[in-house]
RODO-2510 file (C-alpha; in nm, 4 decimals, decimal comma):
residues 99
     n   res          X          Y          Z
     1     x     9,2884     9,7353     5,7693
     2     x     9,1961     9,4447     5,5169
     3     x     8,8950     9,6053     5,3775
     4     x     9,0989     9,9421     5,3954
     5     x     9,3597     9,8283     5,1691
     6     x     9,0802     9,6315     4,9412
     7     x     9,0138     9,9393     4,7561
     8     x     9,4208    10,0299     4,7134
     9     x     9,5441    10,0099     4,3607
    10     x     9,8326     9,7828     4,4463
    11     x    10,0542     9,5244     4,1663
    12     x    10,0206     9,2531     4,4047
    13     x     9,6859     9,1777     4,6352
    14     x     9,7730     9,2163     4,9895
    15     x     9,6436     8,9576     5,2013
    16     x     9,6427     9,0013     5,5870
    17     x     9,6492     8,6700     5,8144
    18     x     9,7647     8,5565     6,1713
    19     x    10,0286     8,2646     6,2603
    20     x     9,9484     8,1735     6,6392
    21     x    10,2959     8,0715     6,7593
    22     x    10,3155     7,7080     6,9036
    23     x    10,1955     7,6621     7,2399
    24     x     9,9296     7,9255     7,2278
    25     x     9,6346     7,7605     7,0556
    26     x     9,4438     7,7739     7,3513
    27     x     9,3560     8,1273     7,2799
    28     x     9,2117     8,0345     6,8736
    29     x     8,8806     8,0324     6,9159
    30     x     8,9208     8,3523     7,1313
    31     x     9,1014     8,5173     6,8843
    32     x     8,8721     8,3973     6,6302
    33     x     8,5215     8,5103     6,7698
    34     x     8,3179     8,7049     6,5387
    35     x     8,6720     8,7607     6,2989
    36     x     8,7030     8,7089     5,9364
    37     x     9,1070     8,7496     5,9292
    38     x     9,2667     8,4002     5,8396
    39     x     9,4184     8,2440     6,1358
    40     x     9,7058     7,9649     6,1119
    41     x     9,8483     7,7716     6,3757
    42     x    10,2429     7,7396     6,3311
    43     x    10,3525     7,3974     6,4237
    44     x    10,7046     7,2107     6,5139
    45     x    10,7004     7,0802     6,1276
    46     x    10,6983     7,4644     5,9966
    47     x    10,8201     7,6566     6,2977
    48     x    10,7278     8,0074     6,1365
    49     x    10,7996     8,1820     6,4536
    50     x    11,1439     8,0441     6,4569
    51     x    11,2272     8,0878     6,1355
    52     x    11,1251     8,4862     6,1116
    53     x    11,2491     8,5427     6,4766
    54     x    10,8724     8,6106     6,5431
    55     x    10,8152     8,9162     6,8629
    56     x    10,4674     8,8565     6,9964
    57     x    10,2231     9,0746     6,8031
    58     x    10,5103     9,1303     6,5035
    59     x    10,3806     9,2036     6,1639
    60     x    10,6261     9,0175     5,9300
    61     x    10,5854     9,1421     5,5785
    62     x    10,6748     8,8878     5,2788
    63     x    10,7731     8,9687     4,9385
    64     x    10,6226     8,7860     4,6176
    65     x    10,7816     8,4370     4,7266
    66     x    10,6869     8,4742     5,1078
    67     x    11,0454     8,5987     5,2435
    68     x    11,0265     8,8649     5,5697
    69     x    11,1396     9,1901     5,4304
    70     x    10,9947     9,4186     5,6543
    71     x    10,8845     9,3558     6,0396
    72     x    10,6200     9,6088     6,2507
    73     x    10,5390     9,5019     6,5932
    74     x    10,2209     9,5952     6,7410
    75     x    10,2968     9,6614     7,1294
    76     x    10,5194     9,9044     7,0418
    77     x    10,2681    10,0803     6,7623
    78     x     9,9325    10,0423     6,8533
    79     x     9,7182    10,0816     6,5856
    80     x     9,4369    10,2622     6,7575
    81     x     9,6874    10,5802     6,6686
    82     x     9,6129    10,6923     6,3382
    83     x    10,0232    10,7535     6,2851
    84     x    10,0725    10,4272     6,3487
    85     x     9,7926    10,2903     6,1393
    86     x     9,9427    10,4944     5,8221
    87     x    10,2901    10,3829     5,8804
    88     x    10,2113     9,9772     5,8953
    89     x     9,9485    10,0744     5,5613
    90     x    10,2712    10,2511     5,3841
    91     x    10,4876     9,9325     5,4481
    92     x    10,2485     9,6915     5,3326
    93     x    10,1297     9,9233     5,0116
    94     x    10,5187     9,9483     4,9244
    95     x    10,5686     9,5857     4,9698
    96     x    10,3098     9,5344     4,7283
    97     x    10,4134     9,7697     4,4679
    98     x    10,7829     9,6435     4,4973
    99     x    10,9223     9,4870     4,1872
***
């Protein structure tokens, strides 16, 4: 979806990355393999997941100064349905064309 939304006239760039939650790093260089996506582990010092009530396999959505305003979880809408695919592109174009 990164190189999808590459070529989308947008005000603001939109910039895709993973947060592993703490306690799963095991699974990094898994998850990593052959990937390009940026890939952060959340720690006890930051606690992302804790802080934006994090669902395993949510999409959190931050405005301009990085604050959740829009959440799509990915066991529930698997992107390999084009629906699905659309909806999570809509929500990210709008959050970049939000003022």
């Amino acid at each position: 979806m990164q190189k999808e939304l590459a070529g989308v006239a947008t005000k603001k760039k939109i910039q895709i990355l993973g947060v592993n939650g703490i306690g799963l790093e095991s699974g990094n260089s898994i998850i990593t393999a052959g990937r390009t996506l940026p890939w952060l582990q959340d720690t006890l010092a930051e606690d992302v997941w804790n802080d934006w009530a994090v669902t395993y396999r949510d999409v959190v959505v931050l405005d301009a100064e990085n604050k959740p305003i829009a959440v799509y979880n990915l066991t529930t809408n698997d992107l390999g349905q084009a629906a699905n695919f659309a909806q999570l592109k809509s929500i990210l174009v709008g959050a970049a064309n939000a003022d």
